[in-house]
N, C-alpha and C positions, 0 to 999 in steps of 0.2 A: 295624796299629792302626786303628780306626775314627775318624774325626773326626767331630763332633756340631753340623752347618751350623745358625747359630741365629740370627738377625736380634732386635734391640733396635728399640723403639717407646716414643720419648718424648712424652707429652702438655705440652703447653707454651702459657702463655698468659701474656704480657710477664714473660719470664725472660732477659730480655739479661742480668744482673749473673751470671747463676750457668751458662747455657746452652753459654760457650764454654769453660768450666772443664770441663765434664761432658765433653762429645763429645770432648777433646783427653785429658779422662781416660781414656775410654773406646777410643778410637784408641792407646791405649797399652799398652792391657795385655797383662798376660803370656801367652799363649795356647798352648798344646802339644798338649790334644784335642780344643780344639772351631775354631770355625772361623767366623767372625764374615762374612756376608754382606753384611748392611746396618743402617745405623743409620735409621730415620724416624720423621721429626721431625714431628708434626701441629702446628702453628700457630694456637689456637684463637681468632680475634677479636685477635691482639696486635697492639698499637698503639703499643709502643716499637720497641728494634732488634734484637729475637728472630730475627726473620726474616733480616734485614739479615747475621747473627751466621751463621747457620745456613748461606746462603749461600755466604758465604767459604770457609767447611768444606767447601761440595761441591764449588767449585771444584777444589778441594786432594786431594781423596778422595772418588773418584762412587761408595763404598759411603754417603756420607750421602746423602739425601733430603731433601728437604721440600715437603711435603702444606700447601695454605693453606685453612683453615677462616674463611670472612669475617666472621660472626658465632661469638660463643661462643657454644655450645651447650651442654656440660658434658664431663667429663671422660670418660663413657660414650659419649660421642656419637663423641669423639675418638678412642678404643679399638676401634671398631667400626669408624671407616674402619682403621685399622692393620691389621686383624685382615681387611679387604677388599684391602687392598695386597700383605701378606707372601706371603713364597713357598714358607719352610723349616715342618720340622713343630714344630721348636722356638721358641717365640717368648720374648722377656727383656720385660719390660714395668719401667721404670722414672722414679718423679718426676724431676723436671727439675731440683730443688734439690739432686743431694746430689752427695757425691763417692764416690769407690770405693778402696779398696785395689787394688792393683797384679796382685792374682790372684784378684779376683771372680770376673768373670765364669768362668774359669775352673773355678771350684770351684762354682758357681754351674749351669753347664751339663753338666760332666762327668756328674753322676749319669744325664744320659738316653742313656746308651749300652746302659743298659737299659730295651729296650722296654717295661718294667710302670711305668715311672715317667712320673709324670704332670704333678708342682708340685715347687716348690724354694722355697726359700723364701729372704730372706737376713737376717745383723744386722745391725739399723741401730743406732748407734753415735752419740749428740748429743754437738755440739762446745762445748754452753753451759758455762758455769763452774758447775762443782756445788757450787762456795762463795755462790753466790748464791740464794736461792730456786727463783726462776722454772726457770733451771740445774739445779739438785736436782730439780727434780717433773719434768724432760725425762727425766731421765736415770734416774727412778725407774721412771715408767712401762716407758722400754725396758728396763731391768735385768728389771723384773716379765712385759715379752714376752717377754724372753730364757727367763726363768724357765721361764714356761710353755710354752715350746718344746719344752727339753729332754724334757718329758715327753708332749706333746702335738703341735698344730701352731696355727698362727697367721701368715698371710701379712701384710706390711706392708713397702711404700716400692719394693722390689724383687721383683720373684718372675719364675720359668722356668715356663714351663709347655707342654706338648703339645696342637699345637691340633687338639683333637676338637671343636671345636664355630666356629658362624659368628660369633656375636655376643652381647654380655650387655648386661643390660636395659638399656634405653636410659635411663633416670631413675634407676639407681644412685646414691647416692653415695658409695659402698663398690668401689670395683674389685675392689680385690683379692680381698677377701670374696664378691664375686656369682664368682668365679671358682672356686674353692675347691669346691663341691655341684656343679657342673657338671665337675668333674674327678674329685670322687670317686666319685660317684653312677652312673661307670662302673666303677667299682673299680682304677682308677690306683693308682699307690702316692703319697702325696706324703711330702714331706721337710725338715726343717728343717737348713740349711746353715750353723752357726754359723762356722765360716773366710770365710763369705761377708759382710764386711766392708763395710757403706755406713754415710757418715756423712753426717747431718743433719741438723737445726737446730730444738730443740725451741721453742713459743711465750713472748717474753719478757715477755709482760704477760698478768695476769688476764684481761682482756677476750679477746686472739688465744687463751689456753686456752680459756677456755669456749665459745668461738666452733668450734675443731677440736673436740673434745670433743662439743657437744652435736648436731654434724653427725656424728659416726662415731657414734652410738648411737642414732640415727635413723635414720641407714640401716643400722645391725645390725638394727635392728626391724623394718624394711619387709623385709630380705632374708628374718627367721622367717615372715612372714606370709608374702610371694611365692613362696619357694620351702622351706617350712618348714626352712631352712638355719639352726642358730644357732652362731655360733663362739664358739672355746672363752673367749675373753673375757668373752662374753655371762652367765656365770656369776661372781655377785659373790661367793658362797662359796669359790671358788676361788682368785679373786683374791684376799680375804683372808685365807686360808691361807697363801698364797705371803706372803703382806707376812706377817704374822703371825712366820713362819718365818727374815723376815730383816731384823727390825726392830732398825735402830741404835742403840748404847747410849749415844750421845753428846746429850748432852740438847737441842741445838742442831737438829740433824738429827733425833731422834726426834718435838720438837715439828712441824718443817718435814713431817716423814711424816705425820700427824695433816690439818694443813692442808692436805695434797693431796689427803689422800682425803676431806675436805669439799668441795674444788672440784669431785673426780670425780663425787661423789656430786650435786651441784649441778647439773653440767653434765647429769648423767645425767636427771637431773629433768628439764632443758629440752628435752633431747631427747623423751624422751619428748611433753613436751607436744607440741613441735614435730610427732610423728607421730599424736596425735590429733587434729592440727589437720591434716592434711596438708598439712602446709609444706613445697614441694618444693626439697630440697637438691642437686637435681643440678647445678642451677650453684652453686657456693657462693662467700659473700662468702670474699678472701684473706686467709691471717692473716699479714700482713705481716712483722712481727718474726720468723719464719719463711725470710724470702726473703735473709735479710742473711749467707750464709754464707759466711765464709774459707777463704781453703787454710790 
C-alpha cells in the first residue's frame, strides 16, 4: 500500500488559547495511509504564549516546528515561508482556531494517492448555539458552503493541496481561494471531502461578522481582478437558490434567515467599497469572538 507523506502548516498569530488544543489534536489522529511528517507552526508578530505553547510540543515531538516571523506581515506572507520550508509534495494548510475529528486528516490526505489530484477540501462544522442568532447565521453560512460543495467546490479553514507552485500573492487575504486557480489552472482534479470534519467558531457579534465578511469579499474581488479567478461563492444567484431551496418553515429561524442575508449583503457592500478604495486586508484586524473555542 502507498502511504501519502504530507506535512501541515499552521499560520498563527497570538493563539495560545486554542494552539495547544490543535497540535495535541492533530498528533493524534488516526492515520493508516498517509503519513504525517511534520507540523510548522509560523509565529507571525505573536506576543502572548503561542510561541512559548508551540515549544513545549517540540520538545515532546521534533515532527513540530516553529518558524518565528518578528513582525506580522499577514497570513500570505506566513504561507509563503511554509511553502519555503516543507519538504513533502502534499501540503495541509490549516487555521489555528479549530479542532479536528479523529480521522481528518486521514480522509483529508488519502485522495492524493492519486496523482491527478490536486486540492481537498474539508467541512467546517461551528460550535456556536444555533438557538441564538449570531449561532444561526455561523452555522447557516457553512450549511450554505456545505451546500455548494456537494455540487461544486469551495475551499475554506482547511484544505490539502499538491505543491506545484512556490508561492501565492503576497497581499492575499483570501488563502485558500488564491490557491484554488493556481491548482486548477493546471488541470489537477480538486475535491470536496465532506468526512473531512473541522470544527470552528463562527463571529458572535455584528460587528466581528461584518468585519470577516467584508475582508473575504474584498479579497474575492482582488483575486477576479489578479488572476481573473472567481469562486464559486462569488455568485449571489447561486447562493440564493441554495437558501431559497432550504429555507426554514419555523418563523423564528425563517425571520433570523432574512437578517443574515441583510448582513451578507451589507458586509458585501463594504467590501466592496473597501476594494475601490484599495484597502489592503492582508493583514486583517482579528474577530475576536472567533478566537474563544471549546473542546
Amino acid at each position: 500500500m502507498m502511504y501519502v507523506p504530507f506535512e501541515v502548516g499552521i499560520m498563527a498569530h497570538n493563539e495560545e488559547t486554542n494552539i495547544g488544543r490543535l497540535l495535541q489534536n492533530l498528533l493524534d489522529q488516526e492515520l493508516h495511509n498517509v503519513d504525517l511528517r511534520s507540523i510548522i507552526i509560523v509565529s507571525s508578530g505573536s506576543s502572548d504564549g503561542t510561541e512559548r505553547i508551540v515549544r513545549s510540543f517540540a520538545e515532546r515531538d521534533d515532527r513540530v516546528r516553529l518558524i518565528v516571523q518578528q513582525n506580522r506581515e499577514g497570513k500570505a506572507s506566513a504561507i509563503n515561508v511554509f511553502l519555503q520550508q516543507a519538504e513533502t509534495d502534499v501540503l495541509v494548510l490549516s487555521s489555528a482556531d479549530l479542532q479536528l475529528a479523529p480521522d481528518t486528516l486521514e480522509n483529508l490526505v488519502s485522495p492524493f494517492r492519486d496523482p491527478e489530484m490536486g486540492m481537498t477540501a474539508s467541512r467546517p462544522e461551528p460550535v456556536n448555539n444555533p438557538n441564538e442568532f449570531m449561532g444561526f447565521a455561523a452555522h447557516l453560512l457553512w450549511d450554505l458552503h456545505h451546500q455548494m460543495n456537494l455540487h461544486g467546490f469551495k475551499a475554506g479553514e482547511m484544505v490539502a493541496f499538491r505543491r506545484t507552485f512556490q508561492r501565492i500573492p503576497q497581499h492575499t487575504a483570501v488563502d485558500e481561494a488564491s490557491i484554488e486557480p493556481l491548482i486548477r489552472g493546471q488541470g489537477y482534479k480538486v475535491r470536496y471531502i465532506p468526512q473531512a470534519v473541522v470544527y470552528n467558531k463562527g463571529p458572535e457579534t455584528v460587528e466581528d461578522f461584518l468585519r470577516q465578511r467584508r475582508r473575504i469579499y474584498a479579497g474575492h474581488l482582488e483575486l477576479r481582478r489578479d488572476l481573473g479567478y472567481s469562486v464559486s461563492t462569488m455568485s449571489g444567484l447561486t447562493v440564493l437558490g441554495l437558501l431559497l431551496r432550504n429555507l426554514p418553515r419555523q418563523l423564528k429561524q425563517f425571520a433570523w434567515t432574512w437578517a443574515v442575508v441583510g448582513l451578507e449583503v451589507y458586509g458585501r457592500f463594504l467590501g466592496r467599497r473597501d476594494f475601490k478604495r484599495e484597502k489592503d486586508h492582508s493583514v486583517w484586524e482579528i474577530a475576536a469572538t472567533t478566537k474563544e473555542l471549546e473542546a
